[in-house]
C-alpha positions in Angstrom: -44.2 38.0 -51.6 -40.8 36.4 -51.1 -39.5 35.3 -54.4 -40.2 31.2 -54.9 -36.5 30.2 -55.2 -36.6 31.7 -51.4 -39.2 31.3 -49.0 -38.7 32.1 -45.3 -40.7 31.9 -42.0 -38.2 34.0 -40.0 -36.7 30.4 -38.5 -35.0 28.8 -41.5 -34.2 29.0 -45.0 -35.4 27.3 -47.7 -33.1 26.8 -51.0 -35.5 26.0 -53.9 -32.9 25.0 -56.2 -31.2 22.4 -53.6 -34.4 21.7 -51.2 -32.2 21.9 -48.6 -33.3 23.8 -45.0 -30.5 26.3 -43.4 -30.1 27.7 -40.0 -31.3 31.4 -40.6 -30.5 33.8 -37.5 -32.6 36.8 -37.4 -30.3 39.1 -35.9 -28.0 39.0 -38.4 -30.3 40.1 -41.2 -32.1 37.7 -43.6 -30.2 36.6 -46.2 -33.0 36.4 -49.9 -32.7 36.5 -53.3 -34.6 39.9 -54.5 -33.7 43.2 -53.5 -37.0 44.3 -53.3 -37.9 41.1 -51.0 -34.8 41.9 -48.7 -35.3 45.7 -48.7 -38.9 45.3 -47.8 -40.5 42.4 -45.9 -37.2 40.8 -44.8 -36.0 44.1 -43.1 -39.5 44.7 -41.5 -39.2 41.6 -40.2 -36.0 41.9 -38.4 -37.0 45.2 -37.5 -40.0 44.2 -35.9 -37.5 41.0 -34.0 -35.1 42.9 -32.5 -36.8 44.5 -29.2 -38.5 41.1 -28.8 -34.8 39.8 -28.8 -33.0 41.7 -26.9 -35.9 42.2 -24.0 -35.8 37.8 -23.6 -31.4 38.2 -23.4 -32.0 40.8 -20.4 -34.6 37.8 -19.1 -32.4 35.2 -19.3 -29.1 36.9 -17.8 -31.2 38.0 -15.1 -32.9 34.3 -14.7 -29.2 33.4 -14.6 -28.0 35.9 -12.4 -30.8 34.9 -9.4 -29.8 31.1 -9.7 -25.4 31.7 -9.2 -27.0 33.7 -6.4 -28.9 31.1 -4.4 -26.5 28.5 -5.6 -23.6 30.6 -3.9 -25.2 31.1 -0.2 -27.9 28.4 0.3 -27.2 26.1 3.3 -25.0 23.1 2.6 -27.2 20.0 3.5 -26.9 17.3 6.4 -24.5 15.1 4.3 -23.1 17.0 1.7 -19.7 17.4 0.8 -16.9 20.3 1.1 -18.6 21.7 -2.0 -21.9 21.8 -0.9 -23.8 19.3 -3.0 -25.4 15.6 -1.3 -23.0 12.6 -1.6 -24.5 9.3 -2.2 -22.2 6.8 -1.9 -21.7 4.0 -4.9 -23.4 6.4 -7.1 -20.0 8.7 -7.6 -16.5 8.4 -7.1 -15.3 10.2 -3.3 -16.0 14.0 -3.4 -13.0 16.7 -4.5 -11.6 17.7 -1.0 -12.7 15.3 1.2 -10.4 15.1 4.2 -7.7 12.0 4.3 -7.9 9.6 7.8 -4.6 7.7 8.3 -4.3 4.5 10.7 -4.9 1.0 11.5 -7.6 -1.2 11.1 -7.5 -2.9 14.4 -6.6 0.2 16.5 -9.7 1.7 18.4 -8.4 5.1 18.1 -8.8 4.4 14.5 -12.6 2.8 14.6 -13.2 6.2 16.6 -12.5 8.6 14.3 -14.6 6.3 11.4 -17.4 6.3 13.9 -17.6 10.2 14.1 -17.4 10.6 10.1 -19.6 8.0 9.7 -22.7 9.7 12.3 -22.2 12.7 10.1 -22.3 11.4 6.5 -18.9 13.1 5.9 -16.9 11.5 3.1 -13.0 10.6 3.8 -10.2 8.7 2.3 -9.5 5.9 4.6 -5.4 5.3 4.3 -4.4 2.6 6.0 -1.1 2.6 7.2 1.0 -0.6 7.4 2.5 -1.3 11.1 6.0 -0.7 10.4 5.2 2.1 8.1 7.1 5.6 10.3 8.2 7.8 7.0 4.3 8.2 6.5 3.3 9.4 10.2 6.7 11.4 10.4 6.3 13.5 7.3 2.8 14.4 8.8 2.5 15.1 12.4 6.6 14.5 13.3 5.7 11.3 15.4 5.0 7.8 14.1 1.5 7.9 15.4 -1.8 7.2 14.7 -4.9 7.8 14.0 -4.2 11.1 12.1 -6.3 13.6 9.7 -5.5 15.8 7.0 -8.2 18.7 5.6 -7.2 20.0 2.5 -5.4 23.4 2.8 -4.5 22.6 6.0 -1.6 21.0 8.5 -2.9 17.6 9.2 -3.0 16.9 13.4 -3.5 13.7 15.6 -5.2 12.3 18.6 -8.6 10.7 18.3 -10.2 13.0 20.9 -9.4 16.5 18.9 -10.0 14.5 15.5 -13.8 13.5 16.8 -14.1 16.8 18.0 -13.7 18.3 14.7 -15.6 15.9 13.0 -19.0 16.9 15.2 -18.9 20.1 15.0 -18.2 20.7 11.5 -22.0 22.8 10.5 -21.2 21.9 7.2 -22.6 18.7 7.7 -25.0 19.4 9.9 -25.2 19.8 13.9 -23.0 18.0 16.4 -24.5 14.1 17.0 -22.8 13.1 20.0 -23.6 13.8 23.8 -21.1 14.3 26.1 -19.5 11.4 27.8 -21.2 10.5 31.1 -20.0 8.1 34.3 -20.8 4.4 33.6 -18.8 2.9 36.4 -20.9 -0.5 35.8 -19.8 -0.1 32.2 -16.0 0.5 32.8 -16.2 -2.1 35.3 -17.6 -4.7 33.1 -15.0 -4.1 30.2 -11.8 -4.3 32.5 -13.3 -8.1 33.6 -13.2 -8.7 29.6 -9.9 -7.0 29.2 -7.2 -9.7 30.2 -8.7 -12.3 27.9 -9.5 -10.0 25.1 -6.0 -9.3 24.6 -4.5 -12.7 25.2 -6.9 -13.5 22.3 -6.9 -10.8 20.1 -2.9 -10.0 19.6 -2.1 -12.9 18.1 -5.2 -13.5 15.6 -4.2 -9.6 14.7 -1.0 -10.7 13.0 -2.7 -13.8 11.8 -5.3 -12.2 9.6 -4.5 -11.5 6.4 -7.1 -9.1 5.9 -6.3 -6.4 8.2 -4.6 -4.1 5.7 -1.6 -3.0 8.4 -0.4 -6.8 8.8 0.0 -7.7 5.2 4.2 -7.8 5.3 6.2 -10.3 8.0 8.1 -6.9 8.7 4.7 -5.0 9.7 3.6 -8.2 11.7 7.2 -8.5 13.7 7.0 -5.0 14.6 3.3 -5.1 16.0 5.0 -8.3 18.4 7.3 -5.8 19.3 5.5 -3.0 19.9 2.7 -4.8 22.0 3.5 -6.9 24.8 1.7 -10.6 26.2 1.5 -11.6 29.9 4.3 -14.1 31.1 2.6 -17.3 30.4 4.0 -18.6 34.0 3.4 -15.9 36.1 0.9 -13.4 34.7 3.4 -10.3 34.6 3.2 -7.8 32.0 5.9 -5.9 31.1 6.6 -2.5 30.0 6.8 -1.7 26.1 10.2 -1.3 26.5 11.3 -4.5 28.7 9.4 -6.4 26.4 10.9 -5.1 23.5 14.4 -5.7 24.5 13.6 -9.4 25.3 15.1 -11.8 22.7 12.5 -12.4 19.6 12.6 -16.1 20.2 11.2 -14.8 23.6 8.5 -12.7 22.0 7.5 -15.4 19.5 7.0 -18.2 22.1 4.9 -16.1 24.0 2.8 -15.3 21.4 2.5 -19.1 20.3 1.6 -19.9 23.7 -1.5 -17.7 23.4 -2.8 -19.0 20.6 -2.4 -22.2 21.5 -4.3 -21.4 24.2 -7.3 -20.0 22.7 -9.8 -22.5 24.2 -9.3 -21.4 27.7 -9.6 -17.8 27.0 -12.4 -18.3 24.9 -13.8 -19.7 28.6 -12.8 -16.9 30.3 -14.2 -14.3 28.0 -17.6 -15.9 27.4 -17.9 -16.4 31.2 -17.6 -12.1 31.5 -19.6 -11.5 28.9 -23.4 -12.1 30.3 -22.5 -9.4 33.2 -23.1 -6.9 29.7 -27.0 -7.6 30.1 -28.8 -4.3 31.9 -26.1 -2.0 30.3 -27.1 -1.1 27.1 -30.2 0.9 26.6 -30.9 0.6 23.0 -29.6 -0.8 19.5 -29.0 2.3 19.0 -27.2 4.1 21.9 -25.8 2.7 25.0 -26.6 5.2 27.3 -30.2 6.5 28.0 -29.0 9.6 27.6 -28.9 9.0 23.5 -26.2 8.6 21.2 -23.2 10.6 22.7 -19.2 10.0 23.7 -20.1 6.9 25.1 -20.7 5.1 22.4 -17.6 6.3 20.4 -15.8 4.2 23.5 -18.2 1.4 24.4 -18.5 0.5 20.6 -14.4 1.1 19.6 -13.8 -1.2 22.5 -15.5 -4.2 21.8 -15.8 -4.6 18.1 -12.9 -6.5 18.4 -14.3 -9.2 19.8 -16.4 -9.8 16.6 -12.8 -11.1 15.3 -12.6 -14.0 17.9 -14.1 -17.3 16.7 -16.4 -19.1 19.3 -17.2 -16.0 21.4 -20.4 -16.2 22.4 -22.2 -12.8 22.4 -25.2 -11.5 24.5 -28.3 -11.0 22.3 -27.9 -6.9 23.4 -24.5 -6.7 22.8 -25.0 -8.8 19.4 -28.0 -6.4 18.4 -26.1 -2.7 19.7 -22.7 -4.2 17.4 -24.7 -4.8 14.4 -26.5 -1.8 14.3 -23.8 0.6 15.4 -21.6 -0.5 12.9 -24.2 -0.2 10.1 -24.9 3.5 11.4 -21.3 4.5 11.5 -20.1 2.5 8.2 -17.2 1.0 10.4 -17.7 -3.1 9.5 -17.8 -5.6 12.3 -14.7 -8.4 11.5 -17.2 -11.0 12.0 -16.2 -12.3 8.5 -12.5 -12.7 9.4 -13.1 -14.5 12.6 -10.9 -17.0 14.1 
């Protein structure tokens, strides 16, 4: 038997002087007092170990080996991220290689491109990009330009349409969502009747709001009045970008001025187009019978703005489609902002 000042299971060591339990490991020999003990028992012991030792190593490499296996070629989920795994938003920070979307808040270029990551659960850096703000857009794509989208590793490239395009068919996050645009002429009629007022109302709340992230200098709000002509108040002409922009800025601002002083009749203009929207929608959820597709990328884009216009008095379909289109793409409606 093992000498008293050192008895051992085969696990751990017990020290009879001290009391004290030590981390014994079998395969490098037991460590006793008494030759004969360590000769004997305690090399019998080991002896016996070893096979069963070495045949669980051989298990667990292999066990190991199987798993880096599946991990390396099962199927990347509907939602995951570039490397592979589920993202749940709030519950992490954004993803390692997620793509970066430049552009502007207001722009429905923009809202497009968040409306095709958002149908596919595909996590992105929204940048926004202030107005007046070329260096960024040059240094990208060579054009001051937005909306624009860089995938890590490689060249980043505009234009909402090839962006979208991307976006959908991307199998890593699972198949394309969106039909192909069809032929709404009732549709594309009704939204050129809301177009006039929608401007005259929406241009000049855009610089007013100090919440839309591109507007937040005075240098990024003069450029936008530059960059985006108003009707002559007098005679209804609109000019060219670059008439307009040659104009004198006292010019520019009283035109401006003019339209939001006249926000009460628009306001009567656009509520009176709005009813002809009943009939065209098909669901909350798409606005074409056909299912969610190209169409809504447009139809929604187009009129979210609206939601920024204090007063306006929406259809209880158009007010239901907005609400539940923006929760499905995660593009928020400006409803909060509203003037």
């Amino acid at each position: 038997p093992c000498p008293s000042s050192c008895r051992s299971d085969g696990c751990g060591e017990l020290d009879g002087s001290s009391g004290a339990a030590r981390p014994l490991m079998v395969l490098m020999g037991c460590q006793g007092r008494g030759e004969a003990w360590r000769q004997n028992i305690g090399a019998r012991r080991c002896s016996e170990r070893r096979p069963m030792v070495a045949a669980f190593r051989l298990l667990v490499a292999a066990a190991a080996a199987l798993f880096a296996s599946w991990s390396a070629y099962r199927p990347r989920p509907s939602g995951g991220n570039c490397s592979g795994t589920a993202f749940t938003p709030g519950l992490q920070n954004m993803p390692e290689g997620s793509p970066k979307l430049y552009g502007y808040d207001h722009s429905h270029y923009t809202v497009r491109c968040r409306m095709a990551l958002g149908l596919k659960n595909m996590p992105y850096r929204m940048i926004w990009v202030a107005e007046d703000d070329e260096e960024t857009p040059m240094k990208l794509v060579g054009k001051k330009t937005t909306p624009i989208i860089e995938f890590p590793g490689e060249a980043a490239f505009a234009e909402s349409s090839l962006i979208i395009a991307r976006v959908d068919g991307d199998q890593a996050f699972g198949p394309p969502v969106l039909k192909p645009k069809t032929e709404r002429p009732e549709v594309d009629a009704w939204i050129k009747k809301l177009s006039v007022p929608m401007r005259n109302l929406g241009r000049p709340r855009y610089i007013r709001s100090a919440m839309l992230p591109e507007f937040r200098s005075r240098s990024a709000r003069e450029r936008f009045v530059v960059t985006h002509p108003l009707p002559d108040p007098k005679t209804g002409e609109s000019l060219s970008k670059a008439d307009w922009g040659a104009l004198p800025k006292e010019y520019r601002d009283q035109v401006y001025e003019h339209y939001w002083a006249d926000s009460e009749a628009q306001l009567a203009a656009l509520n009176e187009a709005l009813p002809g929207v009943e009939g065209l929608i098909a669901s909350d959820r798409h606005v074409s019978a056909q299912g969610l597709s190209w169409d809504d990328i447009l139809f929604y884009s187009r009129l979210r703005g609206l939601t920024l216009i204090k007063g306006v008095e929406l259809p209880p379909s158009l007010q239901g489609y907005l609400e539940t289109m923006s929760d499905m793409t995660d593009v928020p409606l400006l409803t909060q902002m509203a003037m």
